[in-house]
C-alpha positions, 0 to 999 in steps of 0.5 A: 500500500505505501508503494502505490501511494508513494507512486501516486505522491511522486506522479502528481509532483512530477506533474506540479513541476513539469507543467506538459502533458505529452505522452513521453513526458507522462510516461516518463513520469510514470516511470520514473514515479514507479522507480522512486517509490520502488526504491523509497516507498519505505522512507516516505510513508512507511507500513500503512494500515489505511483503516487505523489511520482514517480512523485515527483523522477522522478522531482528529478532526473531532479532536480539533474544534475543542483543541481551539477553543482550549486555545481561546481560553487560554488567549484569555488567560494570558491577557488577564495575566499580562494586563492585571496590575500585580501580573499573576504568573508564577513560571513552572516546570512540570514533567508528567508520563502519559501512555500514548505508544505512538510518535503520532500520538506523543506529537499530537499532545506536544503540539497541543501542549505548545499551542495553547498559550501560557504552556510550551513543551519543553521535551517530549520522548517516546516512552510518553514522558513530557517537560512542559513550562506552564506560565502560572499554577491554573495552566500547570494544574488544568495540564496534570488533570489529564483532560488533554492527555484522555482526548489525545489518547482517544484519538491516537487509540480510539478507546 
C-alpha cells in the first residue's frame, strides 16, 4: 500500500513541476514515479494500515474544534495575566508520563501542549514522558488533570 501511494505522491509532483502533458513526458513520469517509490516507498510513508489511520483523522478532526477553543481560553488567560496590575504568573516546570505508544500520538499532545498559550513543551520522548513550562499554577494544574492527555489518547487509540 505505501508503494502505490508513494507512486501516486511522486506522479502528481512530477506533474506540479513539469507543467506538459505529452505522452513521453507522462510516461516518463510514470516511470520514473514507479522507480522512486520502488526504491523509497519505505522512507516516505512507511507500513500503512489505511483503516487505523482514517480512523485515527477522522478522531482528529473531532479532536480539533475543542483543541481551539482550549486555545481561546487560554488567549484569555494570558491577557488577564499580562494586563492585571500585580501580573499573576508564577513560571513552572512540570514533567508528567502519559501512555500514548505512538510518535503520532506523543506529537499530537506536544503540539497541543505548545499551542495553547501560557504552556510550551519543553521535551517530549517516546516512552510518553513530557517537560512542559506552564506560565502560572491554573495552566500547570488544568495540564496534570489529564483532560488533554484522555482526548489525545482517544484519538491516537480510539478507546
Amino acid at each position: 500500500m505505501s508503494f502505490i501511494l508513494t507512486a501516486i505522491i511522486m506522479f502528481a509532483f512530477w506533474i506540479l513541476l513539469s507543467g506538459y502533458f505529452t505522452f513521453t513526458l507522462l510516461l516518463s513520469g510514470v516511470v520514473s514515479s514507479l522507480l522512486v517509490a520502488y526504491w523509497s516507498h519505505d522512507l516516505l510513508i512507511g507500513d500503512v494500515n489505511l483503516s487505523r489511520a482514517s480512523g485515527m483523522v477522522f478522531r482528529l478532526i473531532v479532536y480539533l474544534p475543542w483543541l481551539f477553543w482550549q486555545i481561546i481560553l487560554a488567549n484569555f488567560d494570558i491577557v488577564y495575566r499580562t494586563l492585571h496590575p500585580s501580573m499573576p504568573i508564577n513560571p513552572s516546570l512540570i514533567e508528567f508520563d502519559t501512555s500514548l505508544d505512538t510518535d503520532a500520538g506523543v506529537a499530537i499532545l506536544a503540539n497541543s501542549i505548545t499551542l495553547t498559550p501560557g504552556t510550551v513543551t519543553v521535551r517530549a520522548d517516546g516512552n510518553g514522558k513530557f517537560l512542559v513550562h506552564a506560565i502560572a499554577d491554573a495552566p500547570a494544574e488544568s495540564l496534570l488533570a489529564g483532560d488533554m492527555q484522555r482526548r489525545v489518547e482517544w484519538v491516537e487509540k480510539g478507546v
